[in-house]
C-alpha positions, 0 to 999 in steps of 0.5 A: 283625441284618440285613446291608446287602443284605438291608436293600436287598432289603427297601426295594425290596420294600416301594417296589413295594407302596408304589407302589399305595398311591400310586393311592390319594391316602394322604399321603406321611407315611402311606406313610413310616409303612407303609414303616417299620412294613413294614421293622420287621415283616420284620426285628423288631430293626429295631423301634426304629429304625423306631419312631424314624423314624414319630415324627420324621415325626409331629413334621414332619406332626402330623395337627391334625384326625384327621377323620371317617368318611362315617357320622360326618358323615352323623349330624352332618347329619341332627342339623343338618338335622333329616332323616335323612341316609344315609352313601351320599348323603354319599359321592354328594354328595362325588363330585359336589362332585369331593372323592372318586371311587370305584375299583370294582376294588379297592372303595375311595373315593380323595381327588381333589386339590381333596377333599385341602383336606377331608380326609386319606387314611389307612392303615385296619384292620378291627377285625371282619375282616380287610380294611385299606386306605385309609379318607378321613377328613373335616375340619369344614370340609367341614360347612357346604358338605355342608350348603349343597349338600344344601339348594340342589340341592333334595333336602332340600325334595323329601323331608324326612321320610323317608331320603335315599338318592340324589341328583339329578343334578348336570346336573338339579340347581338348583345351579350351577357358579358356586354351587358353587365360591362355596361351597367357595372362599368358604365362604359357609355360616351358622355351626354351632355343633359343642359339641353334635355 
């Protein structure tokens, strides 16, 4: 067993990693979760102790929706529109509805404070290479605003039939301020019927 100090030297480790992960916009559960599975990972006879911690923090921050990837979304917007609809076009609408921004430096998407409202950012680990890092992960409510702001900035009429692969710019589009925050605040969108997707 790991004395008291060593413990302690640990956690201060672990709380200077924790601290970039903060930039990234992960919830405050996720980074509890990493520090636990961290701790336990330095010191496996910790295991249980960690394990115990993780669900108790489950139980107090129970995750209702898991949430979906951009291309998860892309593929329920080009059945719903009837167009095909590209991952990157989703990733550019959601920077011009202000609900993700990109860090170049570390090639990563961070959730923005009004994007928290849609989605969740998570602790993500590559299944075919090595890469792990925080992965957005998006709600259904942001569905019907991704659609209604699709169809009113004008680029689903500009080119309906073939691939969709950038979008206006926001200053050339027709969509309002005003529209906008209508949309997301209201949700003023028709109805969807999710059964089939």
């Amino acid at each position: 067993m790991p004395t008291s100090e060593k413990i302690a030297a640990a956690i201060e480790t672990i709380d200077h990693l924790v601290a970039w992960l903060q930039d990234t916009g992960l919830s405050a559960s996720a980074i509890a979760q990493f520090k636990f599975n961290s701790l336990a990972s330095m010191y496996p006879e910790l295991k249980g102790v960690a394990e115990t911690a993780k669900q108790l923090i489950g139980a107090a921050s129970p995750l209702t929706e898991v949430g979906m990837t951009v291309t998860e979304l892309a593929a329920i917007l080009t059945d719903n529109l009837e167009c095909k609809i590209k991952p990157d076009l989703v990733n550019k609408a959601l920077v011009s509805l202000g609900y993700q921004e990109r860090n170049e430096a570390k090639r990563i998407w961070i959730l923005t404070q009004a994007g928290s409202a849609h989605g969740i950012s998570l602790l993500a680990t590559s299944t075919t290479n090595k890469w792990s890092g925080s992965q957005i992960k998006w709600y259904r409510s942001l569905i019907p605003i991704l659609e209604e702001y699709l169809t009113n900035t004008g680029i689903l009429e500009n080119d309906s039939s073939s691939d969709l692969t950038a979008i206006q710019d926001t200053e050339h589009s027709e969509i309002s301020e005003k529209s906008l925050a209508s949309i997301t605040q209201n949700g003023n969108s028709p109805s969807i019927d999710y059964s089939q997707g």
